[in-house]
C-alpha positions in Angstrom: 2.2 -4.6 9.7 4.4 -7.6 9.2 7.6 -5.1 10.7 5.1 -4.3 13.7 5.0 -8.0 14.4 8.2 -8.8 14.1 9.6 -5.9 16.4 6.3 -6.8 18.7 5.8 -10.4 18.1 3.6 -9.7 21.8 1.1 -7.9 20.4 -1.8 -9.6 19.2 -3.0 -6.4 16.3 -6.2 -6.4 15.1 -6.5 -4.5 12.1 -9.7 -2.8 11.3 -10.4 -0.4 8.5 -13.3 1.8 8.7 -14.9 5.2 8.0 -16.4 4.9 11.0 -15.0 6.2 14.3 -14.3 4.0 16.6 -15.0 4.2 20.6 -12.2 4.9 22.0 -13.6 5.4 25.5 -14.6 1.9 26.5 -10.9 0.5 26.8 -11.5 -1.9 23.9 -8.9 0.1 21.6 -5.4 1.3 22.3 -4.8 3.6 19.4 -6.1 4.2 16.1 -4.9 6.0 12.9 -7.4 8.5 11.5 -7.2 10.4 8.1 -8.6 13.5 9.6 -7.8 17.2 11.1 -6.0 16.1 14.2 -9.4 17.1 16.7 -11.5 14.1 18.1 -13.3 14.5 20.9 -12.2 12.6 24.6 -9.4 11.6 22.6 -5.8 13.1 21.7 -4.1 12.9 18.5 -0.7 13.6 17.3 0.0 13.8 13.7 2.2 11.1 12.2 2.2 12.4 8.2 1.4 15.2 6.9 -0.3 14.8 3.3 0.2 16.9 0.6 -0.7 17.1 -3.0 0.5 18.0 -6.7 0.3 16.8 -10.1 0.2 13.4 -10.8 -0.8 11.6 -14.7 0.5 8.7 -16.5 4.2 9.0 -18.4 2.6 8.7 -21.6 0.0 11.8 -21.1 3.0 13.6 -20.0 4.6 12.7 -23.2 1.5 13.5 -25.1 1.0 17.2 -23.5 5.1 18.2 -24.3 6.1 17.2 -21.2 4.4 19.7 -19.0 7.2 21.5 -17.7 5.6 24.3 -16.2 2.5 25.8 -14.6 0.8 26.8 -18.0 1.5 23.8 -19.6 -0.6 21.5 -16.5 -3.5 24.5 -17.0 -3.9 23.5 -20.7 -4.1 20.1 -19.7 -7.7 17.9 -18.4 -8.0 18.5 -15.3 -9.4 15.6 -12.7 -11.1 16.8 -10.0 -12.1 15.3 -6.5 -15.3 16.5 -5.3 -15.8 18.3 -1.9 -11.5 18.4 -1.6 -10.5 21.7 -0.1 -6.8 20.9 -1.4 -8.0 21.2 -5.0 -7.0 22.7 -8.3 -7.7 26.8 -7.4 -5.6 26.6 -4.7 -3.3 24.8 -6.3 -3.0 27.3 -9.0 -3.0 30.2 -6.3 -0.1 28.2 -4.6 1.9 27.9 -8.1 0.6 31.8 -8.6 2.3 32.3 -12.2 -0.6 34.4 -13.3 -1.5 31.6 -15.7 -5.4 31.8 -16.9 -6.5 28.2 -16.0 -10.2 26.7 -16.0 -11.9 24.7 -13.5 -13.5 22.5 -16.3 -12.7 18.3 -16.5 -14.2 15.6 -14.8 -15.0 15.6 -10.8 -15.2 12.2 -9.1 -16.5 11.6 -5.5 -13.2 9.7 -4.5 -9.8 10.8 -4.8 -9.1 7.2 -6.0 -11.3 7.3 -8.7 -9.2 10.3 -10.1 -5.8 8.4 -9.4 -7.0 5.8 -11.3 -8.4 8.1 -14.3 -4.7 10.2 -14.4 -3.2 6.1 -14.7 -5.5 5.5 -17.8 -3.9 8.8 -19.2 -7.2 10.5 -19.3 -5.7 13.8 -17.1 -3.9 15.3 -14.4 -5.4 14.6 -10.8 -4.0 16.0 -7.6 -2.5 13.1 -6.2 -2.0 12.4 -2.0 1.2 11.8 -1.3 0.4 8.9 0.5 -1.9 7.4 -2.0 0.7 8.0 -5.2 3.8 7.2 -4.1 3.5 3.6 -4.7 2.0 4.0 -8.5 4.8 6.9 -8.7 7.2 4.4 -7.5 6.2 1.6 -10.2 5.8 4.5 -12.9 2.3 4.0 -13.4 2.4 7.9 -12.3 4.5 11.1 -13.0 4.4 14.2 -10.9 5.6 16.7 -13.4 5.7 19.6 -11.2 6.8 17.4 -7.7 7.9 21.0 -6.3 4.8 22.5 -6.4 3.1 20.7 -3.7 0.1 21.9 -1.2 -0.7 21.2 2.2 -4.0 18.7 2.4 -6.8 19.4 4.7 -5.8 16.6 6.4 -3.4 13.9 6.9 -2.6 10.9 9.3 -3.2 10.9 13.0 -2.4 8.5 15.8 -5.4 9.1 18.3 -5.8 7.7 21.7 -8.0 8.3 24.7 -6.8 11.2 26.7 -4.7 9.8 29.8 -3.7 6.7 27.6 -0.6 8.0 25.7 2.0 6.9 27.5 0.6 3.5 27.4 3.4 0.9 26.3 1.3 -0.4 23.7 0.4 2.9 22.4 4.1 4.5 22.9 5.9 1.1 20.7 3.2 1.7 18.2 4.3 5.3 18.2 8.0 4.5 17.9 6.9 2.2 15.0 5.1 4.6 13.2 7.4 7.1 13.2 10.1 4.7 11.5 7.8 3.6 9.0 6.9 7.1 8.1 10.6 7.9 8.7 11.4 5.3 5.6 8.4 6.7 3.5 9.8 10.1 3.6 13.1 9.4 2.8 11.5 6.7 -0.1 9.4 9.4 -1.4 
């Protein structure tokens, strides 16, 4: 936010994180960014990052499983699971498609956090969001021992606006400034 500011120091941002859906109808909001599936209604959305998935654990469970270098090796591994994710494990394994005999068993916690955090203590392998592993990847609190192998996530980021309110100035700078930033995750990634 502090790059937003400095390239807008005009813009007064208020910054409001929530599960909730906002009302974008009523003129209060320019634009907001969604994790979702790119269809809000009375609203339009473009899609700023797509997420994906793949492997992630810590270094020393990598260390501690031989390394896993390939699809069979991850299989034999403890397996974290995020519950109600549609990007999960099966169609992971479907996407990898190496005939390996894998199991569904391990753990299955309700956020995809929680699992992050469990693959850090070195207790598995989660399916990490790009978007929410790169940092701990980057510090090498994570490994992504297969970073090839990576599937398409239900959903991913989305700048949403009222319909007839896109080529607002507000909403087109926060646009440009969005697509730098993710520009420089990319490339970072």
């Amino acid at each position: 936010m502090h790059r937003l500011k400095a390239r807008h120091p005009e813009f007064d941002v208020h910054l409001d994180v929530t599960d909730v859906n906002v009302d974008l109808t009523n003129g209060q909001i320019d634009a907001a960014i969604r994790y979702g599936s790119r269809h809000y209604p009375r609203a339009v959305a473009e899609r700023i990052l797509e997420q994906t998935v793949t492997p992630v654990c810590s270094p020393a469970y990598r260390a501690e499983m031989g390394g896993l270098p390939d699809v069979a090796s991850v299989a034999a591994c403890t397996l974290l699971h995020e519950d109600r994710m549609l990007a999960n494990w099966e169609r992971w394994f479907a996407l990898a498609d190496d005939g390996t005999v894998r199991s569904g068993r391990g753990p299955v916690y309700s956020h995809g956090s929680m699992a992050i955090e469990a693959a850090i203590r070195g207790e598995g392998v989660a399916l990490g969001r790009s978007a929410l592993v790169a940092d701990d990847i980057a510090a090498g609190r994570l490994v992504a021992p297969l970073p090839d192998i990576r599937l398409i996530a239900e959903r991913g980021y989305d700048l949403v606006c009222r319909t007839g309110n896109r080529d607002h100035p507000k909403v087109c700078a926060l646009r440009d400034w969005l697509a730098d930033e993710v520009r420089e995750f990319v490339a970072n990634s």
